[in-house]
C-alpha positions in Angstrom: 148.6 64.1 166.5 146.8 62.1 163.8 147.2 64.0 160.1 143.5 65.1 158.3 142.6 63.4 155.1 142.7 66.8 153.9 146.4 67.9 154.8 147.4 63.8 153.8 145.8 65.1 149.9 147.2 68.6 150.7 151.2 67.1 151.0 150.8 64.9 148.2 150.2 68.0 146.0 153.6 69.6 144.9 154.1 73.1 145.2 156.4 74.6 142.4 156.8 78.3 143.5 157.1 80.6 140.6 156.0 77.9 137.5 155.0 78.8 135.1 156.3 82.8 135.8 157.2 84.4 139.0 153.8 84.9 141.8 152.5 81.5 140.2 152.5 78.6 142.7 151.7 75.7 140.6 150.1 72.5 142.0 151.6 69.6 140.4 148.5 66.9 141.2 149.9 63.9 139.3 152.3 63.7 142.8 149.5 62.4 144.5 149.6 59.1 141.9 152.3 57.9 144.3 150.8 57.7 147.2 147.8 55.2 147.4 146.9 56.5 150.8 146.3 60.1 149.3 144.8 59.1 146.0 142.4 57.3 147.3 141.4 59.8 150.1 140.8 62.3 147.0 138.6 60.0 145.4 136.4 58.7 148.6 135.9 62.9 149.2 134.4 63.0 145.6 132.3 60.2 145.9 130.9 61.6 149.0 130.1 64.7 147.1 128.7 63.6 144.4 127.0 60.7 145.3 123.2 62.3 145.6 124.0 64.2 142.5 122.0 61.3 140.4 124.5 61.9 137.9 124.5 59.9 134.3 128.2 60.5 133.7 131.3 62.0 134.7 133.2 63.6 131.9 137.5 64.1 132.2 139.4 66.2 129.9 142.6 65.2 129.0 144.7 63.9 130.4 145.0 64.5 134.1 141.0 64.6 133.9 141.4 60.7 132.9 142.9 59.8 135.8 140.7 61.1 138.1 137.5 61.1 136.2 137.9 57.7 135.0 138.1 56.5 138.8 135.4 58.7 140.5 132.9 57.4 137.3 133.8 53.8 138.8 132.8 54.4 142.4 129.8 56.0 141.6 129.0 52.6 138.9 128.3 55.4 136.2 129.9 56.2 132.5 133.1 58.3 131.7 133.5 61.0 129.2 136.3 61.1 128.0 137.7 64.9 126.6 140.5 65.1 124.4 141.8 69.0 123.9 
């Protein structure tokens, strides 16, 4: 059986149980930096979804917001905001 895009994106995510205090399950997305496939499965969904949007720019805060902003601002041949906290 063939894996969805969505459960590829979904196990590149790691889960750390209890971070940053117990009940918390924190999503670690920079995993999904090491695998192409996954990374740029994420992007293609948010191009989809924001294509018709007839957006101007796409603004990312810092710094995980960068990494993902920067590229989805490409795709969609529009400018990036950067956001510094």
């Amino acid at each position: 059986m063939q894996k969805s895009d969505l459960e590829i994106i979904e196990e590149a995510i790691r889960v750390i149980p209890d971070f940053p205090k117990p009940g918390v399950m924190f999503k670690d997305i920079t995993t999904i930096l090491n695998d192409a496939q996954a990374y740029n499965l994420l992007i293609n969904h948010l191009v989809e979804r924001y294509r018709d949007y007839n957006l101007d720019y796409i603004a990312g805060i810092d710094a995980r917001g960068f990494i993902f902003g920067a590229a989805l601002a490409s795709h969609l041949n529009i400018g990036f905001v950067p956001i510094r906290k």
